[in-house]
KEBAVO-558029 format. One record per residue (C-alpha): residue in one letter; z, y, x. Coordinates in steps of 0.02 Angstrom, whole numbers, padded with zeros to 5 digits, always signed. Last residue first. Layout:
<recs>
aZYX;...
</recs>
This chain:
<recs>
x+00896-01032+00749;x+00734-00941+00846;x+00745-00940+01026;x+00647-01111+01065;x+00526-01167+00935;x+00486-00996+00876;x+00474-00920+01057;x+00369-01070+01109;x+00244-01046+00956;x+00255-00870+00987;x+00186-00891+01168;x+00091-01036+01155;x-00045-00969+01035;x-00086-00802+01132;x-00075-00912+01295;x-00204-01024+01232;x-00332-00882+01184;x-00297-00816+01390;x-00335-00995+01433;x-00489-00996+01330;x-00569-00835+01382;x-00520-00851+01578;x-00689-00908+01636;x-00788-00763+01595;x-00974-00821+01574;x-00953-00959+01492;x-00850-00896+01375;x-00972-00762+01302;x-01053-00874+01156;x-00844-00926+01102;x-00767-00784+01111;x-00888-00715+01019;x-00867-00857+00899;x-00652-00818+00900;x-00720-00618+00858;x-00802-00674+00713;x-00674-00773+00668;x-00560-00635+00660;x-00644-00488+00610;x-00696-00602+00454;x-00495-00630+00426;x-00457-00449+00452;x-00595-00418+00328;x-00514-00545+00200;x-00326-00479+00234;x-00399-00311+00181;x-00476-00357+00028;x-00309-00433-00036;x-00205-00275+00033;x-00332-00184-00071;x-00296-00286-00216;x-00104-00258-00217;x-00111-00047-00189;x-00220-00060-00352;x-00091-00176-00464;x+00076-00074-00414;x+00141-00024-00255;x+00338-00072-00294;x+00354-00160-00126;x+00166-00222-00049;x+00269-00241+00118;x+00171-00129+00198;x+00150-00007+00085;x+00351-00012+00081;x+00359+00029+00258;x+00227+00163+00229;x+00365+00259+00111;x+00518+00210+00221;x+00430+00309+00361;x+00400+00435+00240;x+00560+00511+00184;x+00688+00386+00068;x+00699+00517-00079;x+00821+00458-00193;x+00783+00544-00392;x+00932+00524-00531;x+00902+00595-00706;x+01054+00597-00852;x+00968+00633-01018;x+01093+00701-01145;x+01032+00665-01327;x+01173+00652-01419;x+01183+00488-01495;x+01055+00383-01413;x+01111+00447-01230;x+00972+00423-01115;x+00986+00346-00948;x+00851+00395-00796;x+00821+00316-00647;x+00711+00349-00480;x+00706+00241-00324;x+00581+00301-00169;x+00509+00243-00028;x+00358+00143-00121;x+00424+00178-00301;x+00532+00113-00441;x+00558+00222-00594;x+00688+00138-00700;x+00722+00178-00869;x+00884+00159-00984;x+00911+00179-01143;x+01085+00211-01215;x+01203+00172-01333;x+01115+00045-01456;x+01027-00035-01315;x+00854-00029-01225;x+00799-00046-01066;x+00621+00019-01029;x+00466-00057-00990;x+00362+00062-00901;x+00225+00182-00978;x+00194+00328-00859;x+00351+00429-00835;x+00254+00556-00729;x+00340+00668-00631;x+00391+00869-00666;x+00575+00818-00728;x+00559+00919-00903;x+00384+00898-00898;x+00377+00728-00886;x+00524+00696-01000;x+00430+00775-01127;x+00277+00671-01110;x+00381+00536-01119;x+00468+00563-01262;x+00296+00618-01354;x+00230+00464-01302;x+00350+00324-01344;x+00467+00240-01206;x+00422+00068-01142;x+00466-00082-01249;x+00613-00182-01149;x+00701-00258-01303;x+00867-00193-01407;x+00901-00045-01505;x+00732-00016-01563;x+00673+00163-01622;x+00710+00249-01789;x+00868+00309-01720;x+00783+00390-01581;x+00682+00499-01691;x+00809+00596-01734;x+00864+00638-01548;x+00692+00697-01537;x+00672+00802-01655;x+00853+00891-01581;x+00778+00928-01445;x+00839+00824-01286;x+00966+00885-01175;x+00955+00873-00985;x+01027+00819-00826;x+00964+00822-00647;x+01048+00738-00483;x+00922+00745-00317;x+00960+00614-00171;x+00875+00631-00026;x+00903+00476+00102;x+00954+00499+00289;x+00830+00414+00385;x+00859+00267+00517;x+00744+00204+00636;x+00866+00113+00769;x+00949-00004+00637;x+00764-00023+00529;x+00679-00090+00717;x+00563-00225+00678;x+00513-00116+00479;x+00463+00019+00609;x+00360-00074+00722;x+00266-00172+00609;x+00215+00001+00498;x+00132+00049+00678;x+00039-00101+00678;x+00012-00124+00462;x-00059+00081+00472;x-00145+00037+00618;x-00247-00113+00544;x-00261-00003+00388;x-00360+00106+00476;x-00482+00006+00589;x-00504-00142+00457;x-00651-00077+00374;x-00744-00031+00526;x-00689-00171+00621;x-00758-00267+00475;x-00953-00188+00496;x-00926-00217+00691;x-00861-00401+00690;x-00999-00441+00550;x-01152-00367+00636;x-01109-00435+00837;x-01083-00622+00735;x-01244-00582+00638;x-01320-00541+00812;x-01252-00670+00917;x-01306-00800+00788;x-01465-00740+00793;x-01461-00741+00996;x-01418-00915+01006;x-01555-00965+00887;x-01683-00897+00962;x-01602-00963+01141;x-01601-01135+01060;x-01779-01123+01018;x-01850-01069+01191;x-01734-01222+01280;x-01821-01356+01145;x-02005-01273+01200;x-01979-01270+01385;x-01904-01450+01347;x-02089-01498+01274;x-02081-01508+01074;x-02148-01670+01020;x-02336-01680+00965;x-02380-01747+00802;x-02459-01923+00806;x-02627-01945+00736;
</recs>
């Protein structure tokens, strides 16, 4: 017995199953990464804007100057401490400096010498320092305040964000890049019925391709 071929009414049926799957994982995906994207898609537009035009977006930096003395426990222990290396500062020193500055020291490598040691506190939109004298204990504190445009310009740029700011830029990129393809296969099942989907997807390619080739030395 032979097993009966699928009529064309059959083949057509099939294909439109299929069709409309697709469509609806495609329709799932774009949504669900939309949703994920929507927020940090604005922050990395508007952010895109700002880091285009530094000259004409300009903020006057605040710049706080503080100065201490360590107890005198302290400036003892300092001698039993290294004098060279980039170990970050012990506990108790840091949880006094802490307090005495009202941040967080956390534990950063610091700069050690036989004079001094030195510590910087890096920062999305801001620069911190501090130097301590070995010998007598003066602490010389430096805080710039760039405001908050520099602040998301620097979460844009990934610049002194540390591990957790780096991973969710990672995870972003991949639901941009879902959003993306999705949207290209939409695209794609809806461009026979509007005629100008491909040229208009050409143009976006063109254009900075020709501006790159062309105006760009």
């Amino acid at each position: 017995m032979h097993s009966e071929k699928p009529t064309p009414t059959q083949q057509t049926s099939q294909q439109k199953k299929r069709r409309a799957f697709w469509m609806r994982q495609m329709i799932q995906w774009h949504w669900i990464s939309s949703a994920i994207c929507l927020v940090g898609m604005l922050l990395f537009t508007i952010t895109g804007i700002t880091l285009n035009h530094p000259t004409e977006i300009t903020v006057e930096p605040e710049i706080t100057n503080l100065s201490a003395e360590l107890p005198e426990n302290l400036v003892k222990s300092l001698k039993s401490m290294p004098i060279a290396g980039d170990d970050p500062l012990p506990a108790q020193l840091s949880q006094w400096l802490g307090k005495q500055f009202k941040r967080s020291i956390g534990s950063r490598p610091a700069e050690w010498s036989e004079e001094e040691i030195y510590l910087s506190m890096q920062g999305p939109g801001s620069d911190a320092w501090l130097a301590i004298d070995r010998t007598s204990g003066f602490v010389e504190y430096e805080h710039t305040n760039r405001g908050w445009i520099s602040y998301f310009n620097d979460l844009h740029k990934g610049r002194n964000t540390g591990v957790t700011w780096k991973w969710f830029i990672d995870v972003f990129a991949i639901a941009t890049l879902v959003f993306c393809i999705t949207g290209l296969f939409l695209l794609y099942f809806h461009a026979r019925h509007r005629r100008m989907t491909w040229p208009l997807v050409t143009l976006g390619l063109i254009i900075p391709l020709l501006l790159a080739m062309l105006l760009i030395h």
